[in-house]
N, C-alpha and C positions, 0 to 999 in steps of 0.2 A: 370754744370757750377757753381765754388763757386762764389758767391760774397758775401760780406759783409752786412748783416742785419740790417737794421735803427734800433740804440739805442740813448737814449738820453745823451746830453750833456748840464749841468743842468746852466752852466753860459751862455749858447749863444741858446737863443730857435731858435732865424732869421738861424742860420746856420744849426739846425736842419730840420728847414723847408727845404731849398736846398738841405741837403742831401735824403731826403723824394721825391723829386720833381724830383731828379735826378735820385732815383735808379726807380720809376716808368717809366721815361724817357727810362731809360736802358732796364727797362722790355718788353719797345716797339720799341726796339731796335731802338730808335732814339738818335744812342751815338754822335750826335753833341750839343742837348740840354741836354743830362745828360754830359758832361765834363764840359759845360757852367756851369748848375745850381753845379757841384762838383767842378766845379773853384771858386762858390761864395761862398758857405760852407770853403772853405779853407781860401778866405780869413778873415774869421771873426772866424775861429778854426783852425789856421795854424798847430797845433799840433794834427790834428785830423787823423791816420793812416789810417782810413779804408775808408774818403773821399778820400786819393788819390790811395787806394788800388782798389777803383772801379773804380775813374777815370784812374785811367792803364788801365783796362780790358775795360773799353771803347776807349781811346786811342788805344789800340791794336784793337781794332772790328773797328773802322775808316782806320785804316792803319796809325796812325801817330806813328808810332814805335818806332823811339827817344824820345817821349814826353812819350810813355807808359813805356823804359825804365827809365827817368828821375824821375817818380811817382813810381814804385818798388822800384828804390833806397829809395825817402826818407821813405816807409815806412820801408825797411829793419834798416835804419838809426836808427828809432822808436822801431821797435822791430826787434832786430838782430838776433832771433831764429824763424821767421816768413817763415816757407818752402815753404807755397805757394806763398808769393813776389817771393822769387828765385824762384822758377817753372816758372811765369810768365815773368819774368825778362829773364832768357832762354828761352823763346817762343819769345819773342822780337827778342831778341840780334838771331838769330834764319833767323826771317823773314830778316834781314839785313845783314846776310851772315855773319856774325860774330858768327862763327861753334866754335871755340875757348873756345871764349868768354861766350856764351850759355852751354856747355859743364862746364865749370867752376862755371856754375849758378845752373843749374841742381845738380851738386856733394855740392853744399850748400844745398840746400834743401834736399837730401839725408843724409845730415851728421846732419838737424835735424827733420828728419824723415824716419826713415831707411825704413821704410816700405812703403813708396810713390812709388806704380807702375807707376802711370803715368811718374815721375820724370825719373825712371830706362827706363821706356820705349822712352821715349823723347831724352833722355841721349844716348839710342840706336839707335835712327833714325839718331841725329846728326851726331854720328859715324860712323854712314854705309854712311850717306853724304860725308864724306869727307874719305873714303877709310880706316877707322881704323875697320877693318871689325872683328876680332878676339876679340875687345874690346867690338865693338856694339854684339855680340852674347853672350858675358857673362851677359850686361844687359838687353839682350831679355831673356835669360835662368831664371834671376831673377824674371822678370814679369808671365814666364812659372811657376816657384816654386809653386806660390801662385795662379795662374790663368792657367791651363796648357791646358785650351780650349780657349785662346784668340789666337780668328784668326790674329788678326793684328801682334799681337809677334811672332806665328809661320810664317806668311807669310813675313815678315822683314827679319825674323832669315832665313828663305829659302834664299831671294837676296844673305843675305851676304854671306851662303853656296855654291852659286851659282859664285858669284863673285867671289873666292875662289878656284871655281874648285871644290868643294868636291861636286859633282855631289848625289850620294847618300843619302846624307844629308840633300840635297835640295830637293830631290825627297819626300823622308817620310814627311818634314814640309810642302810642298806644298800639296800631298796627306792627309795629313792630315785636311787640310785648308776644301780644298772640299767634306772630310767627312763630317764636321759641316757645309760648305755652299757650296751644289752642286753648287749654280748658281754663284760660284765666277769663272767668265774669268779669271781676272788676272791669278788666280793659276793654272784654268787650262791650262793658257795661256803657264805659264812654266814649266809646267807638260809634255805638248808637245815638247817644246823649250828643255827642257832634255834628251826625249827619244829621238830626232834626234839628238843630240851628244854624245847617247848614240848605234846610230845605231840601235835603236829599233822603226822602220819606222811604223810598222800596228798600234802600241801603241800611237807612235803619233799621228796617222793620227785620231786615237779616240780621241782624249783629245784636238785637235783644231777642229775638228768639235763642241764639245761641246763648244770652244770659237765663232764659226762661228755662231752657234745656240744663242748665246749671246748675241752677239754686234751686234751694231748697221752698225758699221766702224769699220769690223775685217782684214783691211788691212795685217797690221803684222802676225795676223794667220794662211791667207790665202799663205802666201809668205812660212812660214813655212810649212804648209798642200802641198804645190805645190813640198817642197823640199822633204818630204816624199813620197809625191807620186812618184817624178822622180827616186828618188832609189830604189822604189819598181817597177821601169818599167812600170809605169802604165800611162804613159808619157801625154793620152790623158787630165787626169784629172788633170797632173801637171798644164799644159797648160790654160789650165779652170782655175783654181788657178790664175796660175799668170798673165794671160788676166785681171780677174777680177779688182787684186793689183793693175796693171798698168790703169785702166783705175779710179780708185781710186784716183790713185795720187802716186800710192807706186814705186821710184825709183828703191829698187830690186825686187820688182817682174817685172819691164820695163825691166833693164838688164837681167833677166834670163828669158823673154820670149822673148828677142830679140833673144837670145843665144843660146835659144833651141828649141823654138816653129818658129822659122819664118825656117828653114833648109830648 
């Protein structure tokens, strides 16, 4: 986490003190009294950017999301080549559904810091949010450049290969994922979820055991584990599967053991 580092400001020592009091606050993460004490630092150094650049990031760790965007702006206001304001400012605009918006905040902070993965990567999640799937993968690819073992950018870039349809492509990123972290479910989760639309039933039925071995609440794997077994014939254990789903809570695994285990 950046935040801003207590320096001094030589005409207002009183609001030095609150910015001091505040970011301690912060460090214990009790961001209602550090916004408080960065409210009063403000007002006695209104021109002071990195009081309201922390009170953002505390406003964002509260959830008061408009007020954390309101404090990025004025410091972008302050220093308009400031990329981590925009970064932050897109994580706001972000939490408020305002995909757009964030997306437009992110590509500032990019434009003055080309080199900001997090920004590309952020940039990329938003996009895969909102169905621009082909866009979010050239800014996962980017985060790949410089970092080509970050799980989280191959496991993104997999969704949107997946969402896509390019089934293949999603297979290697997801496989890849669980090279560097066998115990990720999610990946194996859609490692499995691939090979049964890919009609490669034994393969999945490996790859959700390893999510059933995982979790806690492997509902969904189970439902797919149950759908492999069914087309490998092996009917007894589909049924086991989706007994299990259903008594979970899992809607389809109810209708497909209504459908095929109650006969």
């Amino acid at each position: 986490m950046m935040i801003a580092g207590f320096g001094p400001i030589l005409r207002a020592q009183t609001a030095d003190q609150w910015f001091a009091t505040g970011y301690e606050k912060y460090e214990l993460q009790d961001y209602t009294g550090a916004i408080s004490d960065y409210t009063e630092c403000i007002m006695l150094a209104p021109e002071f950017p990195e009081a309201y650049y922390n009170r953002g990031l505390c406003n964002y760790f509260a959830g008061y999301y408009d007020a954390a965007v309101f404090d990025f702006n004025q410091v972008i206001l302050m220093k308009p080549g400031e990329a981590k304001a925009y970064y932050w400012k897109g994580y706001a605009l972000f939490a408020t559904e305002h995909y757009e918006e964030a997306i437009t905040a992110y590509t500032k902070a990019l434009y003055y810091d080309p080199a900001y993965n997090a920004a590309f990567f952020e940039r990329g999640f938003t996009r895969y949010t909102i169905g621009k799937y082909p866009e979010a993968i050239l800014d996962f690819n980017k985060v790949l450049q410089s970092d080509p073992n970050n799980t989280d950018a191959l496991f993104n870039r997999g969704l949107c290969f997946t969402a896509m349809d390019s089934l293949a492509d999603a297979l290697r990123d997801f496989s890849r994922v669980v090279e560097l972290q066998s115990d990720d479910a999610d990946a194996w989760y859609y490692i499995g979820y691939i090979y049964n639309k890919q009609k490669k039933y034994s393969e999945a039925v490996n790859a959700l055991t390893k999510v059933i071995g995982l979790e806690e609440d492997p509902v969904d794997a189970l439902y797919q584990r149950g759908f492999a077994y069914y087309n490998l014939n092996r009917d007894e254990e589909a049924c086991t599967d989706w007994s299990e789903g259903s008594l979970a809570g899992n809607v389809l695994c109810k209708e497909m053991y209504d459908a095929q285990c109650l006969k």
